[in-house]
C-alpha positions as CSV (number, residue, x, y, z in Angstrom):
1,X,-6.6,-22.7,-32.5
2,X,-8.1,-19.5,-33.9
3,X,-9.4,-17.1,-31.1
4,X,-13.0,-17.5,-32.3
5,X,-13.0,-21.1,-32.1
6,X,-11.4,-21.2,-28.4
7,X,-13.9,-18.6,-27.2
8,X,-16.6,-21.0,-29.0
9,X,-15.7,-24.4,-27.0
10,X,-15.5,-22.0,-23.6
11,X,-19.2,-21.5,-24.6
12,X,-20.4,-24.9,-25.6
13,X,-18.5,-26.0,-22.3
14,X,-20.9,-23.9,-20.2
15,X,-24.2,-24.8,-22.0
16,X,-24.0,-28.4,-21.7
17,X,-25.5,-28.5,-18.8
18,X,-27.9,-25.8,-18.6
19,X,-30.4,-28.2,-19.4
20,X,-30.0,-29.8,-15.7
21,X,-30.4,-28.4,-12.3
22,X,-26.3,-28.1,-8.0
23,X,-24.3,-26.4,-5.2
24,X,-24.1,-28.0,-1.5
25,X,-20.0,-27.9,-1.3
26,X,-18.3,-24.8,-0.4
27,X,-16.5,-22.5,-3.4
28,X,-13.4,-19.7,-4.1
29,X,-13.7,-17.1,-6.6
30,X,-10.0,-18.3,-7.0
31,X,-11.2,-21.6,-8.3
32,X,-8.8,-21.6,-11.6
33,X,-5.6,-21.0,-9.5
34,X,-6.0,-23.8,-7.6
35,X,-8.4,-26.7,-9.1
36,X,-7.0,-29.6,-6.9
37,X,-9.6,-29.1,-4.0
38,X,-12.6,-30.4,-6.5
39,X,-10.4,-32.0,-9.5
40,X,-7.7,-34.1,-8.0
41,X,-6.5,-34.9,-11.4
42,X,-4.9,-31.2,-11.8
43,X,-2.3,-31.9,-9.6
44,X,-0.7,-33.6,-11.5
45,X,0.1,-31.0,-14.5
46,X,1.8,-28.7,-12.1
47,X,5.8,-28.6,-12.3
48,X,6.7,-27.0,-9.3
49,X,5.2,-27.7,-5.5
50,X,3.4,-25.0,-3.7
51,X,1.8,-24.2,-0.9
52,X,-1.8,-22.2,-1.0
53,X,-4.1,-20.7,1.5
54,X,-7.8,-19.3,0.7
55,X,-10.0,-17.3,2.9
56,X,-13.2,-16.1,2.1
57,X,-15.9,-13.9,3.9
58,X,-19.4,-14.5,2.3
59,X,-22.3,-11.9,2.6
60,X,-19.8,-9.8,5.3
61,X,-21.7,-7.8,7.9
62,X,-24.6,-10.2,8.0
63,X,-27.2,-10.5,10.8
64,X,-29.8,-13.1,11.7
65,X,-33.4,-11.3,11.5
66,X,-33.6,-12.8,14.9
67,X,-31.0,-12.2,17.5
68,X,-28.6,-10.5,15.1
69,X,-26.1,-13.2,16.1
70,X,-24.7,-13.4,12.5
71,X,-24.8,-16.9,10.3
72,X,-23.0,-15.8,7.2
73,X,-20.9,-18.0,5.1
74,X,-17.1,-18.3,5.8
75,X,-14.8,-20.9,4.1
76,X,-11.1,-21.4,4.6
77,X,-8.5,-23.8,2.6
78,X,-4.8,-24.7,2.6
79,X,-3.2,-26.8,-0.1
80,X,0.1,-28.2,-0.5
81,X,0.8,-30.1,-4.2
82,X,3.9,-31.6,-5.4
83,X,5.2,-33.2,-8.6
84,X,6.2,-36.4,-9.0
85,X,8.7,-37.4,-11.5
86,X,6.9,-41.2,-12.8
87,X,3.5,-43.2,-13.2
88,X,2.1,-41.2,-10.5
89,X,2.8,-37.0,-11.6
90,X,1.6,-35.6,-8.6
91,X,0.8,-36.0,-5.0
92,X,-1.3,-33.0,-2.8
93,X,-2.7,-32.6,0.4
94,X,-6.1,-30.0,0.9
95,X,-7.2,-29.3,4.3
96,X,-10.7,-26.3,5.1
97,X,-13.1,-25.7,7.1
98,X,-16.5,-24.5,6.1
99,X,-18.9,-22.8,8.1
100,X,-22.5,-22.0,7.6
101,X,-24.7,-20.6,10.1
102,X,-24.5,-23.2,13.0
103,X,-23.0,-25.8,10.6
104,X,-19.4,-26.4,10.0
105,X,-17.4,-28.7,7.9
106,X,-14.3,-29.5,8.2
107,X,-12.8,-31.8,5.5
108,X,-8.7,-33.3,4.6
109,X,-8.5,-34.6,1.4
110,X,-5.5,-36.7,0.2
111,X,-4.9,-36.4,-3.6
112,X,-2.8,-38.5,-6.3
113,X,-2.6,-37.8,-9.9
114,X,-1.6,-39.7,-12.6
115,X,-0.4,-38.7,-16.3
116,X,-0.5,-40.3,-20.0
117,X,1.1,-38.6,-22.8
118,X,0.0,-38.3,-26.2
119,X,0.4,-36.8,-29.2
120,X,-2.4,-34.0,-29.0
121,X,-1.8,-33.8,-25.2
122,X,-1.8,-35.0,-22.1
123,X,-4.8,-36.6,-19.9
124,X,-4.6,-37.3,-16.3
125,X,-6.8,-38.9,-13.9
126,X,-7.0,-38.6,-9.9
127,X,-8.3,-40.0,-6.8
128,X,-8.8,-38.2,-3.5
129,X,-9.8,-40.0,-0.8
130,X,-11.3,-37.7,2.0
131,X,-12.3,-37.6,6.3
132,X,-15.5,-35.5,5.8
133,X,-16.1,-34.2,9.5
134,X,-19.1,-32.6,10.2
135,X,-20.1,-30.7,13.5
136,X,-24.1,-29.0,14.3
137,X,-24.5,-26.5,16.9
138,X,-27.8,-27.2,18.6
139,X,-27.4,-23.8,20.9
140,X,-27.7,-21.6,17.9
141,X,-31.1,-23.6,16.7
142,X,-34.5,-21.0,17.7
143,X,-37.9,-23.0,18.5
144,X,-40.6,-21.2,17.7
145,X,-42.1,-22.9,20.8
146,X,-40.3,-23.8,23.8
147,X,-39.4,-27.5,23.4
148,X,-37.7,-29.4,26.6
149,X,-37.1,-32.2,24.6
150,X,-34.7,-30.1,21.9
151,X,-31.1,-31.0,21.6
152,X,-28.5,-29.5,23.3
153,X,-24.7,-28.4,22.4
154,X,-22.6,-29.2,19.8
155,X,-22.7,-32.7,17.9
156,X,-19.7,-33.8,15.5
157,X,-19.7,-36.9,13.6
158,X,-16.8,-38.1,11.1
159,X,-17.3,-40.3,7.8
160,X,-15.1,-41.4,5.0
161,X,-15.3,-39.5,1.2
162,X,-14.1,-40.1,-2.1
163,X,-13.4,-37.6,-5.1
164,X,-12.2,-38.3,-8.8
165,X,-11.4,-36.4,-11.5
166,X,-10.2,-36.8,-15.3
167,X,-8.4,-33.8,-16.7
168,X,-7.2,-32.9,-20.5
169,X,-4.5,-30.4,-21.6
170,X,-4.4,-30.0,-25.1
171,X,-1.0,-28.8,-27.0
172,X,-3.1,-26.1,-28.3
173,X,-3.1,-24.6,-25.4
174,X,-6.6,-25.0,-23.8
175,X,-8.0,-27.6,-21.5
176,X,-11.1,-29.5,-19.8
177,X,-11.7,-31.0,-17.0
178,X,-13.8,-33.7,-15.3
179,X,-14.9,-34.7,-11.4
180,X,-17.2,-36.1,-9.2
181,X,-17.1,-34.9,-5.6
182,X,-18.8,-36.3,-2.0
183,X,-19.1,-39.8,-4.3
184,X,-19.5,-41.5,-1.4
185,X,-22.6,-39.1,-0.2
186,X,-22.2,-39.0,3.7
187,X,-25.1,-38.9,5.5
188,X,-25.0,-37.2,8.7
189,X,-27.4,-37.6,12.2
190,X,-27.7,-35.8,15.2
191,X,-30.0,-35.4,18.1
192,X,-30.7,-39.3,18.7
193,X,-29.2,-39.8,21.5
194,X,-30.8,-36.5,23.5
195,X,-34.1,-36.0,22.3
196,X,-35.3,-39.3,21.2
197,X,-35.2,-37.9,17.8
198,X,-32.9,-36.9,14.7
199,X,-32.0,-34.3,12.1
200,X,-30.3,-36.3,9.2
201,X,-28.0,-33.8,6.5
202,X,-26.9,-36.3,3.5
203,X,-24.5,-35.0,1.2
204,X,-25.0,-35.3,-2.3
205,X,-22.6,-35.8,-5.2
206,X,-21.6,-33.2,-7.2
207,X,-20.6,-33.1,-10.7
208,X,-17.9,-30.4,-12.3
209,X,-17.2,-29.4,-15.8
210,X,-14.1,-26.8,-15.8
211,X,-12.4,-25.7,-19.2
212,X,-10.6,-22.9,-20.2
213,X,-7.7,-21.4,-22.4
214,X,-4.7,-19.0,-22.9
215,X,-4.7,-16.1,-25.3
216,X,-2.0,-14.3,-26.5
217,X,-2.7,-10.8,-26.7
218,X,0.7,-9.1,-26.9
219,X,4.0,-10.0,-26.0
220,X,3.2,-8.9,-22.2
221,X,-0.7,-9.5,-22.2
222,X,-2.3,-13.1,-22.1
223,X,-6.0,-13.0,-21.7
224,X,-7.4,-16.7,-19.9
225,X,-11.1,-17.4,-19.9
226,X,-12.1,-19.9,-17.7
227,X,-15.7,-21.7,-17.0
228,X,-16.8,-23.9,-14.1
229,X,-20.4,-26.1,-14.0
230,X,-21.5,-27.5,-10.7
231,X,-24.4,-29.5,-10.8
232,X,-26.3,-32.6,-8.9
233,X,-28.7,-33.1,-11.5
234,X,-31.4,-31.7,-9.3
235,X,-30.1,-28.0,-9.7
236,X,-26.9,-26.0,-11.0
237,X,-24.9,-23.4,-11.1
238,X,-21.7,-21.7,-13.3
239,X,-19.4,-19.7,-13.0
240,X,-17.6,-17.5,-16.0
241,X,-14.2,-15.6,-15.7
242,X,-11.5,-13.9,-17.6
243,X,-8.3,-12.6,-16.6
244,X,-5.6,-10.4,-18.3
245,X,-2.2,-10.9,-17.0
246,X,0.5,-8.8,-17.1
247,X,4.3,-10.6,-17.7
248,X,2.7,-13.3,-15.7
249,X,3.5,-10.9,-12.8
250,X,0.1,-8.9,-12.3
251,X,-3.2,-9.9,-13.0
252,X,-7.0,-8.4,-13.0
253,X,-10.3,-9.9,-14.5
254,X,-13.6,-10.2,-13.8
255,X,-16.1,-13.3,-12.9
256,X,-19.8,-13.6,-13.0
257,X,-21.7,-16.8,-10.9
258,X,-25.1,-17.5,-12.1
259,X,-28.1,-16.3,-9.9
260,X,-25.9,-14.9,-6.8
261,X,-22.7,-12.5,-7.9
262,X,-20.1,-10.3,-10.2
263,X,-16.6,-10.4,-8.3
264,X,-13.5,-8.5,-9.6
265,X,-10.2,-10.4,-9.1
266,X,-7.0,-8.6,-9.2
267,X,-3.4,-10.4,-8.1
268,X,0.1,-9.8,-8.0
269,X,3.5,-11.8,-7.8
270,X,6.9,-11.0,-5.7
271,X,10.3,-12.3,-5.4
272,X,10.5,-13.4,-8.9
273,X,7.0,-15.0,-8.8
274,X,7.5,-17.6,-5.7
275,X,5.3,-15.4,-3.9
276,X,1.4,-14.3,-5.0
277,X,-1.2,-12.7,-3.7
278,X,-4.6,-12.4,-4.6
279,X,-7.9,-10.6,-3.8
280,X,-11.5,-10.8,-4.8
281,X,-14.8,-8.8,-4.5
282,X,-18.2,-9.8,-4.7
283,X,-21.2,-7.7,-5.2
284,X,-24.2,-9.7,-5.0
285,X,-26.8,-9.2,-8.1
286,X,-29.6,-10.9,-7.4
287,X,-31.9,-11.7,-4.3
288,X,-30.2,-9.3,-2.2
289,X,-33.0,-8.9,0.4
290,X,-31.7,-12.0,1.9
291,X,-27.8,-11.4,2.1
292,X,-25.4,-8.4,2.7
293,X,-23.9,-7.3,-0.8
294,X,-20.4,-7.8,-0.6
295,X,-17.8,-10.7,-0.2
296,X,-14.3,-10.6,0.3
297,X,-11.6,-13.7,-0.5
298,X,-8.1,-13.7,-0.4
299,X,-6.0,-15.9,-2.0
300,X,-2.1,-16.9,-1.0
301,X,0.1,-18.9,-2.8
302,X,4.3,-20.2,-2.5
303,X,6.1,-22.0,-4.7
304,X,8.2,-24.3,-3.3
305,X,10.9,-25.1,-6.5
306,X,13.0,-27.6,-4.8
307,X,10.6,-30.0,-3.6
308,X,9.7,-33.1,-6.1
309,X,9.6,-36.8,-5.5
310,X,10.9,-39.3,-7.9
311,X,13.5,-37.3,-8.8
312,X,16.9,-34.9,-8.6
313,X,16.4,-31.7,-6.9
314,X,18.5,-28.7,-8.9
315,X,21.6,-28.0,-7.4
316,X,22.1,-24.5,-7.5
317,X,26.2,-22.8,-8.1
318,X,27.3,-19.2,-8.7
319,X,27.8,-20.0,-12.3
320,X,25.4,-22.4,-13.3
321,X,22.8,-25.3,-12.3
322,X,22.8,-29.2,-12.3
């Protein structure tokens, strides 16, 4: 596939939804190294297991106009895939913890992937089933009025998720992706049981589009362009990135999200790639009366080589492997 024309599908990718209106689940500006916490189908197109930690710091240096008591964003992930060799081509595990203000979520999703070959590529489809627990802290809420009937302390309820995904590599060396997340739209209430009344947070489905591609630069220089769509259907959002990497060993690029941020991302790998590291920075570009500028994420990530399911580990000699 001509440059042009990969470029050209990256684009028509991001503008098929433009015409809709969707954001409630937490994000990573490190979303194309590690797709399997929104598109469990992914997994399954990895051929080595690995073990991943995010961490991200949203709107850093933030203070409440009230008390000054903070409230900004902070997310945090760890994800652990593996390969299967059969039906089922991968298996993974994602555990974070989200907080917002005086609202956290803490979320494990279980992943499986499954593959089917053809000629022009492969497709895979996934299932994730999920414990969505959600916890509100009613000491951080501020009446405008004193109210004696108000909730009091912290309030955690669990409830059971689901997340799908279809996902298509092409042998031309560009892919696209599909999922559904919170399917199951858990609805959440607290303050019943102290105050006579309740505050009900449902959380709605959310729909992803992902695609991207590999260019070839040079012999040392691969260029990836990557898109992401989130949407409801009541609003949306998308984000756009490209990264040049280096012998696969270093890596910078940059990434624009609609209507909040421009972050640079810039990585690099050790002990013969097993080990990478990764860091973004976000300046914020629009309505910035409401949020510090800057964001910082850090990404982690370990190969684990030896680890597969449904099959031979390598057995590694001074003089050769079987």
């Amino acid at each position: 596939m001509k440059i042009r024309a990969r470029i050209g599908f990256l684009l028509v990718a991001a503008m098929i939804t433009f015409s809709a209106v969707g954001q409630n689940d937490f994000f990573f500006n490190h979303y194309m190294f590690n797709p399997s916490y929104y598109n469990p189908a992914w997994i399954g197109t990895e051929s080595e297991a690995f073990v991943t930690g995010h961490h991200r710091s949203q709107w850093l240096g933030y203070e409440s106009s009230f008390d000054g008591s903070g409230g900004a964003p902070s997310s945090q992930m760890i994800s652990l895939v593996v390969p299967v060799q059969g039906k089922i081509a991968g298996l993974g595990m994602t555990v974070s913890n989200d907080r917002v203000a005086n609202l956290t979520n803490f979320q494990a999703r279980f992943a499986v992937s499954y593959k089917r070959e053809f000629r022009f590529g492969n497709i895979y489809a996934g299932l994730m089933p999920a414990l969505f627990s959600q916890s509100l802290d009613f000491g951080e809420f501020r009446p405008v009025e004193p109210e004696p009937g108000l909730a009091q302390g912290k309030e955690s309820q669990m409830k059971f998720d689901l997340n799908a995904g279809l996902y298509f590599e092409s042998n031309r060396n560009y892919f696209i992706g599909f999922s559904a997340v919170n399917i199951l739209e858990p609805e959440f209430e607290y303050g019943a049981q102290q105050s006579g009344g309740s505050l009900s947070n449902a959380v709605s489905t959310n729909y992803l589009i992902s695609a991207g591609t590999s260019i070839g630069v040079s012999r040392d220089f691969v260029f990836r362009p990557t898109t992401l769509i989130r949407t409801d259907f009541k609003s949306y959002t998308f984000e756009v990135s490209g990264i040049a990497y280096y012998q696969d060993k270093m890596w910078g690029g940059l990434s624009f999200r609609r209507s909040e941020s421009i972050s640079l991302l810039l990585g690099y790998s050790f002990l013969d790639n097993q080990l990478r590291f990764g860091y973004a920075f976000d300046y914020v570009v629009k309505d910035r009366e409401a949020k510090q500028p800057t964001s910082h994420e850090i990404y982690i990530r370990y190969n684990l080589p030896n680890l597969v399911f449904g099959g031979r580990k390598a057995v590694k000699t001074p003089r050769f492997n079987f």
